[in-house]
KEDREN-502084 format. One line per 2 residues: number of its first residue (from 1); for each residue x negated, y, z negated of C-alpha. Coordinates in Angstrom, 1 decimal, m for minus. Example, Ala and Ser with C-alpha at 12.3 -4.5 7.8 and 13.67 -1.06 7.14 Angstrom:
! residues 2
1> m12.3 m4.5 m7.8; m13.7 m1.1 m7.1
! end
This chain:
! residues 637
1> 0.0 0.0 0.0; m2.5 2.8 m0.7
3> m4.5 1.9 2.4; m0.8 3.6 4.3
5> m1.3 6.4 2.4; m5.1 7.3 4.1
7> m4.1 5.8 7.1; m0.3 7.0 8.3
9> m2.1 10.7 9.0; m5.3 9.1 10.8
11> m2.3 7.5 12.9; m0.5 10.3 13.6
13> m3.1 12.8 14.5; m4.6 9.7 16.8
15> m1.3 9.7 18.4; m0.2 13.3 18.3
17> m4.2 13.8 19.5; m4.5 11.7 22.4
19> m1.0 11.1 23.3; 0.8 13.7 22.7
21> 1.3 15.6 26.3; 2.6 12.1 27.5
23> 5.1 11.9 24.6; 5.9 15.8 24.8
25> 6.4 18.2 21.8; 9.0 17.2 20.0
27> 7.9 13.3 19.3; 4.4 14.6 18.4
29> 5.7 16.7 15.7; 8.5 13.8 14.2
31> 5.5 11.4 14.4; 3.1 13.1 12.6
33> 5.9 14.4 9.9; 7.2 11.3 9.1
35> 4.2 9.9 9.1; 3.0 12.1 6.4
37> 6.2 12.1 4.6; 5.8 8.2 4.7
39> 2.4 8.9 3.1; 3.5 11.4 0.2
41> 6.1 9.1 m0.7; 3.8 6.2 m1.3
43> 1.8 8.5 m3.7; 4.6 9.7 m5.6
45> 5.3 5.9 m5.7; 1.8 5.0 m7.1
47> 1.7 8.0 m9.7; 4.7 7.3 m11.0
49> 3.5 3.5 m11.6; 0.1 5.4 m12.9
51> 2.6 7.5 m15.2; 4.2 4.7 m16.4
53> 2.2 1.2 m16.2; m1.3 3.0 m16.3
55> m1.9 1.5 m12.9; m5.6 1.8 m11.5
57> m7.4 0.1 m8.4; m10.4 0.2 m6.5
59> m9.2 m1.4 m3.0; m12.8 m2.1 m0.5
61> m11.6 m1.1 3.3; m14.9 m2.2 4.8
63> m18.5 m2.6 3.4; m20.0 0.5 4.5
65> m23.9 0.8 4.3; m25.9 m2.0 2.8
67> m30.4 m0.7 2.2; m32.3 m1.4 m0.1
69> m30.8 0.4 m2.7; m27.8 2.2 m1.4
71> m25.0 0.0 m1.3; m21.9 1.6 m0.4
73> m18.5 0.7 0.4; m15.8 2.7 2.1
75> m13.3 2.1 m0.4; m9.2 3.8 m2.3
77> m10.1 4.5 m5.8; m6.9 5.2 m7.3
79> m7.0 6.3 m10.9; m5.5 9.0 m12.8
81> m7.2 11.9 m11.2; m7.1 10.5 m7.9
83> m3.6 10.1 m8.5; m2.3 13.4 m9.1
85> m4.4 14.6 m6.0; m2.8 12.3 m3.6
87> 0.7 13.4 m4.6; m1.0 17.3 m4.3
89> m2.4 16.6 m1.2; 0.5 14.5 0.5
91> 3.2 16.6 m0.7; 2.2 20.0 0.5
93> 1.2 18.4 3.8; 4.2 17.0 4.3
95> 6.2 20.5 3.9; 3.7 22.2 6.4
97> 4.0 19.3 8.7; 7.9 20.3 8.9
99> 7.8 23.8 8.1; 5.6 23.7 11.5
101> 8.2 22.4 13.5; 10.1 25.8 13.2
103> 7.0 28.0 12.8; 5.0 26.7 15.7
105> 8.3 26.2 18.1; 7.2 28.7 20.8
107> 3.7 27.7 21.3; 2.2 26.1 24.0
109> 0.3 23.4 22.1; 2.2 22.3 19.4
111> 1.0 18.3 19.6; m2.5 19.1 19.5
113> m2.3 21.5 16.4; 0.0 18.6 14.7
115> m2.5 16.7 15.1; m5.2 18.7 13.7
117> m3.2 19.0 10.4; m2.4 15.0 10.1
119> m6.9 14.8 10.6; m6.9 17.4 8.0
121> m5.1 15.5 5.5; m6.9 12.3 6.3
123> m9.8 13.9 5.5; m8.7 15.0 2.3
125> m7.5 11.9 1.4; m11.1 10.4 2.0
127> m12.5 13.2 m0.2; m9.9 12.5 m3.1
129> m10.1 8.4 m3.2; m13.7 8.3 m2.9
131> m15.6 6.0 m5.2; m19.2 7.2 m4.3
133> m20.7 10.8 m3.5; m21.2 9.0 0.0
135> m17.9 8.4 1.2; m17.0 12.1 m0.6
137> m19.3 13.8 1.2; m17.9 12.1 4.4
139> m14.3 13.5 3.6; m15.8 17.0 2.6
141> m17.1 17.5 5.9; m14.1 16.0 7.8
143> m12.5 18.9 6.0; m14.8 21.3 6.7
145> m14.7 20.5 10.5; m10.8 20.1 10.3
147> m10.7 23.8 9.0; m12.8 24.6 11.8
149> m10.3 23.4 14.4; m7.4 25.2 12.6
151> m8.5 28.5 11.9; m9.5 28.9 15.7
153> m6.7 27.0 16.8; m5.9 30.5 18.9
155> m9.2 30.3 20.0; m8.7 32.9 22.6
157> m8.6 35.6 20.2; m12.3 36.6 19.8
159> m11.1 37.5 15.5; m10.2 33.9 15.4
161> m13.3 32.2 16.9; m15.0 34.6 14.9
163> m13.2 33.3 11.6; m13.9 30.1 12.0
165> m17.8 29.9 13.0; m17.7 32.4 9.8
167> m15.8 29.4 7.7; m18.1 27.2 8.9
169> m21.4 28.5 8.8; m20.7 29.9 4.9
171> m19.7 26.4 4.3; m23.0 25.0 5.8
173> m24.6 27.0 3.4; m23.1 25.6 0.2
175> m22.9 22.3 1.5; m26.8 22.2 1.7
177> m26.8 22.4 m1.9; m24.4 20.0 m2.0
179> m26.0 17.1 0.2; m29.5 18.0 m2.2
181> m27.6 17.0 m5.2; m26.4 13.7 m3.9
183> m30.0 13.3 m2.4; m31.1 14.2 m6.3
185> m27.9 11.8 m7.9; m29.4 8.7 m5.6
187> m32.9 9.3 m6.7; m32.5 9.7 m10.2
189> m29.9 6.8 m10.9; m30.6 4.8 m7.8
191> m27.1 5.1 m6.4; m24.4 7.2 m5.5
193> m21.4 5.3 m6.6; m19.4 7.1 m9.4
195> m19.2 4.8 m11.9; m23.0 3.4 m11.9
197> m23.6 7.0 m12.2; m21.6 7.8 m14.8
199> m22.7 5.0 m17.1; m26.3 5.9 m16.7
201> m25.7 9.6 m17.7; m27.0 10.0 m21.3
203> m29.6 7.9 m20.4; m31.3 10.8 m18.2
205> m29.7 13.4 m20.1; m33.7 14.8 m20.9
207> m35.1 13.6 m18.5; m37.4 16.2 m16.3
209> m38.0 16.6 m12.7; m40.3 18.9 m10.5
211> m38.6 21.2 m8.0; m40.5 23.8 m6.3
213> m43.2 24.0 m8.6; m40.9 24.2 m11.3
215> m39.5 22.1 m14.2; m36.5 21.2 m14.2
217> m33.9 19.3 m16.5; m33.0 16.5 m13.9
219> m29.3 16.9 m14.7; m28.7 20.5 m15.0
221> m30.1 20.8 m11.2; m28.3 18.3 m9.8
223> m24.9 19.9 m11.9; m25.9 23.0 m10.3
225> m26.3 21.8 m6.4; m23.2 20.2 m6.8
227> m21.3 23.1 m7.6; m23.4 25.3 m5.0
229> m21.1 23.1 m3.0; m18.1 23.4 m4.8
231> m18.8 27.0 m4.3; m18.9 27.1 m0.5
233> m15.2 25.0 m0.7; m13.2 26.9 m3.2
235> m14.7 30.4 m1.9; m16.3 31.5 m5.2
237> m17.8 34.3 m5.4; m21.0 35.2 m3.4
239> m20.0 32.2 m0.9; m16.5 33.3 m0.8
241> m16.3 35.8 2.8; m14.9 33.1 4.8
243> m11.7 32.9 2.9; m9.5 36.0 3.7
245> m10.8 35.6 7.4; m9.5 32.2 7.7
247> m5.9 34.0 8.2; m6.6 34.2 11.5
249> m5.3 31.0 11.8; m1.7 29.8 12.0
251> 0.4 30.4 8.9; 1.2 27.0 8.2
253> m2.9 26.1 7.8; m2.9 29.0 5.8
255> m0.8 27.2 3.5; m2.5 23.6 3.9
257> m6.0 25.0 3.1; m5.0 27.4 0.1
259> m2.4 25.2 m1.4; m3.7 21.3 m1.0
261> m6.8 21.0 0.6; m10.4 22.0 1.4
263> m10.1 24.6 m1.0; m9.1 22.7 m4.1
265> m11.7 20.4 m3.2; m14.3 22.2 m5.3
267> m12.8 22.0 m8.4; m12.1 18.3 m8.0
269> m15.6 18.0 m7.8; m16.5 19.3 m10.9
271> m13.4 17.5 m12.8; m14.4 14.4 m10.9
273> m18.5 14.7 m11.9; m17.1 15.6 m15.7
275> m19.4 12.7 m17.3; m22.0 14.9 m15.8
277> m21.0 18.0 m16.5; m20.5 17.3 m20.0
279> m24.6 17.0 m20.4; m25.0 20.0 m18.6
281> m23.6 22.8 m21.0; m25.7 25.8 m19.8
283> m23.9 24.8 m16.0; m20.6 24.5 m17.8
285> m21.4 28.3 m19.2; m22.5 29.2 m15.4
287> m19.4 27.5 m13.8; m17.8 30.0 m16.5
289> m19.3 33.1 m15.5; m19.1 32.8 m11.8
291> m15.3 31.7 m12.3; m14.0 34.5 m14.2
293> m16.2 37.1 m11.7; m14.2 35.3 m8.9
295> m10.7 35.9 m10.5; m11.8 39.5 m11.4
297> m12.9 40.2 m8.2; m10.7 38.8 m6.6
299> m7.7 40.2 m8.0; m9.3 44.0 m7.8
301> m9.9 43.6 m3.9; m6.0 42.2 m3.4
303> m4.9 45.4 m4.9; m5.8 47.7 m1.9
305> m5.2 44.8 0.9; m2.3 45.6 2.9
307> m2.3 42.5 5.2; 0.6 40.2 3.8
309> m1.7 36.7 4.3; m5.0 38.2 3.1
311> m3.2 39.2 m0.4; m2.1 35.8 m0.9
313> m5.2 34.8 0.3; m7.5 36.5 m2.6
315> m4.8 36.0 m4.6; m6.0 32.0 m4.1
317> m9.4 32.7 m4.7; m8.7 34.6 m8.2
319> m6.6 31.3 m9.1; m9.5 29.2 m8.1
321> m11.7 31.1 m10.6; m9.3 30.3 m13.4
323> m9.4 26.9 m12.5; m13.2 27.0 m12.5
325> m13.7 28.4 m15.9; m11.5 26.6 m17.6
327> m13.5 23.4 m16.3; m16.5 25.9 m17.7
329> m15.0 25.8 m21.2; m14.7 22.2 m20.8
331> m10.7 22.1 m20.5; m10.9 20.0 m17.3
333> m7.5 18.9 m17.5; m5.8 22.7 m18.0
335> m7.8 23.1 m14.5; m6.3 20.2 m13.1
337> m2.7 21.2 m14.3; m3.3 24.8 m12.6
339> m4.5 22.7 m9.4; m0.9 21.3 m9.6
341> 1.1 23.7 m10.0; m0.6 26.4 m7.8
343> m0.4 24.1 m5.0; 3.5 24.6 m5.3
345> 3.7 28.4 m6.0; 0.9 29.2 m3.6
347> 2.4 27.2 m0.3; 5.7 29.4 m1.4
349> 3.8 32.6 m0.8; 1.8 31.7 2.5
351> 5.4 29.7 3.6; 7.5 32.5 2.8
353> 5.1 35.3 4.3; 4.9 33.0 7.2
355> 9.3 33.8 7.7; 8.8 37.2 7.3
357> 5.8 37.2 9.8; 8.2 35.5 11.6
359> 11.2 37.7 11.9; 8.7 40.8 12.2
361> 7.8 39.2 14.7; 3.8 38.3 14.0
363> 3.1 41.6 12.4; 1.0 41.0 9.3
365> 1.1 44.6 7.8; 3.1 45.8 4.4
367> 2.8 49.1 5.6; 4.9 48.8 8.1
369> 7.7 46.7 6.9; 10.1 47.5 4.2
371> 13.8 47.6 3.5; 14.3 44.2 4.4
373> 15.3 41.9 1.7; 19.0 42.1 2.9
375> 18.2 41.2 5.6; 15.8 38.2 4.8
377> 18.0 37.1 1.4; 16.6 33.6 1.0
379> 12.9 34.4 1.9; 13.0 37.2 m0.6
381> 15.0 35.3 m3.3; 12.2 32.5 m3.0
383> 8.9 34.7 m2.5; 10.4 36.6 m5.7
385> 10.5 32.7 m7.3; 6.9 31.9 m6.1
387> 5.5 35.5 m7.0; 7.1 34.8 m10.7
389> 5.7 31.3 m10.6; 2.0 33.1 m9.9
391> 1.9 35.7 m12.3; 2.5 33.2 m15.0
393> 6.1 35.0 m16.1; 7.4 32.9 m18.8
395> 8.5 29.3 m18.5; 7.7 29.2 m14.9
397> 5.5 26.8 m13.4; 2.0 29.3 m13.0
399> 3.1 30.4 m16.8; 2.4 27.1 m19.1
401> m1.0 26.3 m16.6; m2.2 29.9 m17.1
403> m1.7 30.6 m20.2; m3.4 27.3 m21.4
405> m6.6 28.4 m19.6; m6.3 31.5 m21.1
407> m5.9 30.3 m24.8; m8.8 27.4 m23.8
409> m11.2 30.1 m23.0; m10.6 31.9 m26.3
411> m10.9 28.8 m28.2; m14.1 28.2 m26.6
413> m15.3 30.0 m29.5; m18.1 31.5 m27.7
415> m19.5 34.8 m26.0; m19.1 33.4 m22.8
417> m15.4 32.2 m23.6; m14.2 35.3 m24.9
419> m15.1 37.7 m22.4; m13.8 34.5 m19.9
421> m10.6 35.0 m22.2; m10.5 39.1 m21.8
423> m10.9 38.8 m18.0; m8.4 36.1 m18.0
425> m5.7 38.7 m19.9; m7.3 41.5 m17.1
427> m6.9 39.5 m14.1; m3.1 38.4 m15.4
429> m2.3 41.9 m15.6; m4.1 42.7 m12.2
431> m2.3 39.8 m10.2; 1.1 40.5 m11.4
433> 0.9 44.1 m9.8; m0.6 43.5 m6.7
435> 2.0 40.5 m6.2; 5.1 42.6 m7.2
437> 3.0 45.3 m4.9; 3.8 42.6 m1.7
439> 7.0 42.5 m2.6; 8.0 45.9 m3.2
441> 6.4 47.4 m0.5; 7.8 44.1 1.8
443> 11.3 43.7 0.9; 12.1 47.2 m0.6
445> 12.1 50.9 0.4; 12.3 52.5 3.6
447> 11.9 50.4 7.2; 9.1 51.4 8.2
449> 8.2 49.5 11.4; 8.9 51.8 14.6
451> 7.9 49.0 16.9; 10.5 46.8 15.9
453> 14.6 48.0 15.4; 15.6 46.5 11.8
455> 18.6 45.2 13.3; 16.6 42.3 14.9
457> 15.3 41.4 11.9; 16.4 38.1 10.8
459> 16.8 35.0 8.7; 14.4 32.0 9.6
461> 15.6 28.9 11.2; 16.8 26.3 8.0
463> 14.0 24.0 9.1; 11.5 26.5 7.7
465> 14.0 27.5 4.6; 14.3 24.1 3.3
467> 10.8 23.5 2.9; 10.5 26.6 0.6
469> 13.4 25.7 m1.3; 11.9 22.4 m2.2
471> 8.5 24.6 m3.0; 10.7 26.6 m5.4
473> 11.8 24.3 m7.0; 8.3 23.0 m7.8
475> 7.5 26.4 m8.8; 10.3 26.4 m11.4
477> 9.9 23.0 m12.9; 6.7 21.3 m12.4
479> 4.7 23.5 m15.5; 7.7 22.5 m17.4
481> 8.1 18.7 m16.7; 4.3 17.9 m16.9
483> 2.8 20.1 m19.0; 2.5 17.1 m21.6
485> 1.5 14.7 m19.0; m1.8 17.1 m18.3
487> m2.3 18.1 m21.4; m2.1 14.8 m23.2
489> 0.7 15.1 m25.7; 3.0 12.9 m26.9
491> 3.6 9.9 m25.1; 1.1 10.7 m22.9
493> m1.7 11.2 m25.2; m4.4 8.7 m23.4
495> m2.9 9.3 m19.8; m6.3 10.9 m18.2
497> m8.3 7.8 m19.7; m11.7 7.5 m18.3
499> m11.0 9.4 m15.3; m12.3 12.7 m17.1
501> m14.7 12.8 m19.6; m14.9 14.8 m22.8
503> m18.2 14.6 m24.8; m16.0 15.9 m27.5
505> m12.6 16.3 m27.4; m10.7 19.2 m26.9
507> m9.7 21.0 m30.1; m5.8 21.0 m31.6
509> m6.5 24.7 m32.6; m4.1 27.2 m31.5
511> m5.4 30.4 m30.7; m4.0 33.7 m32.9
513> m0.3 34.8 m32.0; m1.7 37.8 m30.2
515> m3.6 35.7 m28.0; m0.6 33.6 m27.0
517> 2.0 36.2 m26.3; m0.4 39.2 m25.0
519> m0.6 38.0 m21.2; 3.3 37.1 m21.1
521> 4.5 40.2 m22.7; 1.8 42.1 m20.0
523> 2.9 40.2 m17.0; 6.7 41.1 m17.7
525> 6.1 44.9 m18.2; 3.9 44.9 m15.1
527> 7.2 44.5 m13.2; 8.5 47.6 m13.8
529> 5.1 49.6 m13.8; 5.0 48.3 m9.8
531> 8.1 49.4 m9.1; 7.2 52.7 m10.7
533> 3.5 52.6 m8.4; 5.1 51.6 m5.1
535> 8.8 52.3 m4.8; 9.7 55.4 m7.0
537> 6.8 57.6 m7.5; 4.8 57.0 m4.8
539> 2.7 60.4 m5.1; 1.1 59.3 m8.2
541> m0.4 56.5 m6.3; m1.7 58.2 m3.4
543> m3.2 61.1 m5.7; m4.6 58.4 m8.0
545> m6.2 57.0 m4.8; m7.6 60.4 m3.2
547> m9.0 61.4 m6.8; m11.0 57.6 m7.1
549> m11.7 57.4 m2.9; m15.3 55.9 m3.4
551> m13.8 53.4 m6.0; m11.1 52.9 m3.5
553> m13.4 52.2 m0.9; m15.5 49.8 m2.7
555> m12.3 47.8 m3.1; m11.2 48.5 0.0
557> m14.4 47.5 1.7; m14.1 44.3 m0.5
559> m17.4 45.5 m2.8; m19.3 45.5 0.6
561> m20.3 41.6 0.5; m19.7 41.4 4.2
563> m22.2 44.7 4.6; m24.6 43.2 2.4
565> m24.4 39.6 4.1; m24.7 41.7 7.3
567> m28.2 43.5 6.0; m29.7 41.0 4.1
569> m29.5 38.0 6.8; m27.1 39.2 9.9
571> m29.4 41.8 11.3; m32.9 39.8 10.0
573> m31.9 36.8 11.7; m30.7 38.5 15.1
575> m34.0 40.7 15.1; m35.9 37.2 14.4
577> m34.0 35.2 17.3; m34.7 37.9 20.0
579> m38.4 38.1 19.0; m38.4 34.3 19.5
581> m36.9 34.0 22.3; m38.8 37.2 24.1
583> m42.1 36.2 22.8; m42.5 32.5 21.6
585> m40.0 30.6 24.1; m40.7 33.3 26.9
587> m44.1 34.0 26.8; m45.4 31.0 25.4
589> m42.9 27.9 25.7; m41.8 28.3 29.0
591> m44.9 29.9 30.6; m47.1 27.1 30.1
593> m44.6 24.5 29.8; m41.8 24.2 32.1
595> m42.0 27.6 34.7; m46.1 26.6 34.1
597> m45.5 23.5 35.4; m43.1 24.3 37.9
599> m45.4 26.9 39.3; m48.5 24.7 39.5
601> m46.7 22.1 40.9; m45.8 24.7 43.3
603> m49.6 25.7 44.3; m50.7 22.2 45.0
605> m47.0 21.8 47.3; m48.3 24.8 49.6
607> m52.0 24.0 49.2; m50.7 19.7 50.2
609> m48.0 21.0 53.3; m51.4 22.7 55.3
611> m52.6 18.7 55.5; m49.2 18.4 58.1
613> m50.6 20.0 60.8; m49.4 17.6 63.5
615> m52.4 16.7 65.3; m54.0 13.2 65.3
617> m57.8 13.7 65.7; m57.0 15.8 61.9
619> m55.8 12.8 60.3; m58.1 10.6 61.9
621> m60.9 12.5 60.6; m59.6 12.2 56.9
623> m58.7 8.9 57.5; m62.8 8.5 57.7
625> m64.2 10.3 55.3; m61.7 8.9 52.7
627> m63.4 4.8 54.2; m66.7 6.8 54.2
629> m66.4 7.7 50.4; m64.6 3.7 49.7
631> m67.5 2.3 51.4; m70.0 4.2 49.7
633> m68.4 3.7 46.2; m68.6 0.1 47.5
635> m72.1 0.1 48.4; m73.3 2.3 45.4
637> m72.2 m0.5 43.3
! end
């Protein structure tokens, strides 16, 4: 059974892929959704027996590679983690798969881009079942590649080829780290499978290694180029530029990537690798620092965005860096239970901005929209439900996951947990304003677009509603209904088992009353104090802005990363390529190599062609001077 679950979407995109402009549209995109459906299915199947029965397997697909000592199969690990990633992964899929049918209707190559989505969940099912760093790092790439192929899928704009060289090369960069720290896992344990690595942990915990001159604890480096990795996926900070430029793509792999896959593939990493981790606490408090910076920064650059996806989009990457320090402060299972429910409330968003991009008829800009939400009733009445569900407003799904991290962080009980803790409080206060901003400025005040007559402005198709509907719903409930099951309480106090480590376990202390009803109380007033900011007094804003421009344009320009990137390595590596190519490979390379030869070879052609002359007594006389010189050789010797 769980070999259906990797395999339905390798079928479908194999059949969507290769056969689809035989079959036509239509087939290609039921195929590859029920296929997927059939899929998520399965895994809710398999969780729930993992809920209930505590139900774990290892099933071997093939014997992989087999030297010396790397032995690796390609096999379905299925265990608790594993568990709650299929349903994550399969689930959200499956929406996009059908929400696709409506939101992809008028273009031209609907079977291929179905099947790039049912490759991109494969791969992320390889990534998430793995039972070695091998077969992981196979799926991470498939991703990587599959993100590629989506985020140029309109390859004809330049912006979106563009995007997704930029996705990929930025990945590159982090997945060098990565590949080093399985290179470093097989030659300190001797193997890359996960639980022969595990076991030999404490072991090696002191254990020293040389690297660059330096020395090195062996795990704290390997902890660290495993999460340069995790870095490049989940678009922290300083490896995060790729991330608001993947909108270029299609809406619905918009949703795929920030909800379910590639990007949430970081922090699985790190829960994954926790009987690592756990020996590594000075990685645990840089995983800390670098998350909480991400959500910080991220949240300050959404503020002055006024493109509907790339809000959403850094709204993901400040979510991300909750999830990441509150793996930092060791609460790896609060940063699996925001995984889950963000995957919900954040395929609302992109989903629903998606039907408004749709009736606006693919124009991405807040600016000039407005007025609408009469118009658009049940988009606005869910992206209101998924913008609740985000800013953690109480006893919504984004609320209990939150708030954990939050309280986590302070319990922490160190420097680097507190100010984790203040940001956390900061970056609540900062996300629940720029997300009401989206709305507001969206849904509310004047019309604004003078392209577009608001009369033409309508609902989406039901085909794309019911898919957010069943989003919402999640977004409601799910923080509700498993906050015990994550968290370990009650009944389900030994349900993450072995699957996550704790070196010691996390403490029953509750955090002071303050602490606990600071960020709600925030969140909620925030509502009001948007409304203020971007519907009623809109002066204030724009003077607030004029008087703070440079600020404004540091956020605006996204605190000039791109700039920086564009100094520091851009420029350095163009000026280097040209001088290479001019001097090395022109003067050098091809002088004396191929045009060198070429032109020799050309001499001796001419000089040879003068021998043709025509006239026998010529050849003749060669003819004997070449049995002269034979028969003197001959003689001579």
């Amino acid at each position: 059974m769980e070999k259906f679950i990797i395999f339905l979407p390798l079928a479908a995109a194999i059949i969507s892929g290769f056969f689809g402009k035989i079959i036509g549209n239509r087939p290609s995109q039921i195929i590859t959704s029920l296929f997927v459906s059939l899929s998520a299915l399965i895994s809710i199947y398999i969780f729930y027996d993992v809920i209930n029965n505590g139900y774990t397997n290892n099933v071997i697909i093939a014997k992989w590679i087999s030297s010396g000592q790397l032995d690796v199969n390609w096999s379905i690990k299925i265990d608790q983690l594993s568990a709650v990633m299929l349903v994550v992964v399969t689930l959200v899929s499956s929406i996009v798969h059908i929400y696709s049918i409506g939101y992809m209707s008028h273009d031209p190559h609907q079977p291929r881009f179905m099947s790039y989505l049912s490759l991109f969940t494969f791969a992320m099912l390889v990534l998430v079942t793995s039972d070695n760093f091998l077969q992981l790092f196979f799926g991470w790439e498939g991703v990587g590649l599959c993100s590629y192929f989506l985020i140029g899928f309109w390859f004809k704009k330049s912006t979106a080829n563009a995007a997704a060289i930029k996705a990929f090369i930025v990945n590159r960069v982090g997945d060098f780290g990565f590949a080093l720290g399985i290179f470093l896992v097989f030659y300190i344990f001797g193997t890359v499978n996960y639980d022969e690595v595990f076991n030999q942990v404490f072991l090696y915990s002191d254990n020293k290694i040389n690297f660059l001159g330096i020395e090195l604890n062996a795990i704290n480096l390997i902890c660290f180029l495993l999460f340069i990795g995790a870095m490049g996926k989940s678009a922290q900070i300083f490896l995060h530029t790729w991330l608001p430029d993947a909108m270029e793509g299609p809406t619905p792999v918009s949703a795929l990537i920030h909800a379910a896959t590639m990007v949430t593939a970081g922090v699985f990493l790190v829960v994954r690798c926790s009987p690592i981790y756990e020996f590594s606490p000075i990685i645990l408090n840089f995983i800390t620092i670098i998350g909480m910076t991400t959500a910080l920064f991220a949240a300050t650059v959404a503020l002055v965005q006024n493109d509907i996806k790339k809000i959403i989009a850094y709204s993901t990457c400040s979510q991300l860096g909750y999830m990441f320090f509150a793996a930092g402060v060791g609460a790896y299972n609060v940063a699996m239970f925001h995984l889950f429910t963000h995957a919900f409330f954040k395929a609302l968003l992109f989903l629903g901005s998606g039907s408004v991009i749709h009736s606006f008829q693919d124009e991405q800009d807040i600016n000039k929209m407005g007025g609408v939400y009469k118009h658009l009733p049940y988009t606005y009445s869910l992206m209101i439900i998924g913008t609740l569900a985000l800013t953690g407003f109480p006893f919504l799904s984004g609320f209990y996951s939150k708030d954990l991290i939050i309280e986590f962080a302070y319990l922490k009980g160190n420097t680097t947990g507190y100010y984790a803790c203040a940001i956390g409080i900061f970056t609540a206060v900062l996300t629940s304003i720029y997300s009401w901003r989206l709305i507001f400025k969206t849904f509310h005040g004047e019309y604004k677009n003078k392209n577009q007559p608001i009369s033409s402005i309508h609902e989406s198709p039901m085909i794309m509603l019911i898919p957010l509907i069943v989003l919402a719903v999640g977004s409601i409930l799910a923080g509700f209904i498993f906050k015990d099951l994550f968290m370990g309480y009650g009944s389900f106090i030994d349900f993450w088992q072995s699957s996550i480590f704790f070196l010691e376990p996390l403490t029953n202390d509750h955090p002071p009353k303050e602490i606990v009803y600071l960020t709600p109380i925030l969140v909620t007033t925030s509502i009001p104090l948007s409304y203020y900011l971007f519907i009623k007094n809109k002066s204030f804003t724009e003077t607030l802005v004029n008087e703070n421009k440079p600020f404004y344009l540091f956020l605006k320009n996204k605190w000039y990363f791109d700039e920086l990137y564009d100094v520091l390595f851009v420029k350095p590596s163009k000026i280097l390529g040209k001088y290479l190519w001019k001097k090395i490979d022109g003067l050098i390379i091809d002088r004396f190599g191929p045009d060198g030869l070429s032109s020799l070879f050309k001499y001796f052609s001419i000089k040879a062609v003068k021998f043709q002359s025509g006239f026998i007594y010529q050849y003749a006389f060669v003819m004997l001077i070449g049995f002269s010189l034979i028969l003197t050789i001959i003689i001579v010797n």
